[in-house]
N, C-alpha and C positions, 0 to 999 in steps of 0.2 A: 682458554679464551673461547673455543669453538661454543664446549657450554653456555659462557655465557652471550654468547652473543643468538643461542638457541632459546635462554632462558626469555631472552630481552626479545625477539621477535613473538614468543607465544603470548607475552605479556598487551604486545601490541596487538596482535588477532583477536586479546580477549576485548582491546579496550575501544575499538576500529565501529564507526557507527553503521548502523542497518540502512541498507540503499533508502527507501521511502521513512523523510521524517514527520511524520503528521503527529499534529496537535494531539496530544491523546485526552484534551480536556473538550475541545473541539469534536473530535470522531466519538467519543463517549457521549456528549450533548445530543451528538447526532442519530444514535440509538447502531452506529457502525461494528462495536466493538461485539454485537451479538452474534455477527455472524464471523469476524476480521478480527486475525493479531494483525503486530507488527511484521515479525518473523515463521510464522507456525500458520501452517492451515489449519482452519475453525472449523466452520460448515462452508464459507466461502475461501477464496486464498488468500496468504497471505498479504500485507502491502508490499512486502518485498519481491514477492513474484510476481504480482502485476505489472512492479518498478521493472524487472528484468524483461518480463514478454513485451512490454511496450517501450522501453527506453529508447528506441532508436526508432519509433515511427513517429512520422512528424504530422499526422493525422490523430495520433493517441488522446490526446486531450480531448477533442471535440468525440471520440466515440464514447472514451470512458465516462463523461460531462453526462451522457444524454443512456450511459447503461444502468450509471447510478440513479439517473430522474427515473428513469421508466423499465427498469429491471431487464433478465433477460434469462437465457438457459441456453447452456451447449459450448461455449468456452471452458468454462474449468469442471465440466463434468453435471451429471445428471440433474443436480439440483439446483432451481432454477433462483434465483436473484430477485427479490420482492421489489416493484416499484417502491422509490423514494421520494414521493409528492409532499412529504412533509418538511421535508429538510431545502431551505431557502437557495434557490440558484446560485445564487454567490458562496456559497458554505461550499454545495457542492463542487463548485470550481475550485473555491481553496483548495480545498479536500486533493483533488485530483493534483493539482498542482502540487500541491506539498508530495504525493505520490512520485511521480515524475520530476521530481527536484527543478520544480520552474518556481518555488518561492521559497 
């Protein structure tokens, strides 16, 4: 029994979704996924870890809203974050929001 009920929990760890669900047809449009996995640090961090560093500040939206517009360097390490002037305000809020599980 213990088995299975070991079997039956790993089965659930494999199938348990990734904190931040974003569009990945959306964050691809958006030229995101060149520096961004879902799970895995790229060149910038993952969505997942951004989900966990900001998930409990209730200011997170509006900073990450305006890191994404206008880039930045020194949060997740030397390399710095390209403005995103091209990708429409509203996109980038979704974006953010789908990050932080507010959509």
């Amino acid at each position: 029994m213990k088995k299975l009920l070991l079997v039956a929990a790993s089965f659930a760890a494999l199938a348990a979704p990734t904190f931040a669900q974003v569009d990945p047809d959306l964050a691809s449009a958006s030229g995101c996924f060149a520096c961004h996995r879902q799970d895995s640090k790229l060149i910038g961090p993952s969505y997942d870890e951004v989900y966990e560093k900001y998930k409990d500040d209730a200011d997170a939206e509006t900073y990450l809203v305006e890191k994404v517009k206008n880039g930045g360097a020194g949060v997740w390490g030397p390399i710095p974050m390209a403005p995103n002037l091209h990708i429409p305000a509203d996109t980038i809020t979704l974006l953010v929001e789908q990050i932080l599980h507010k959509k």
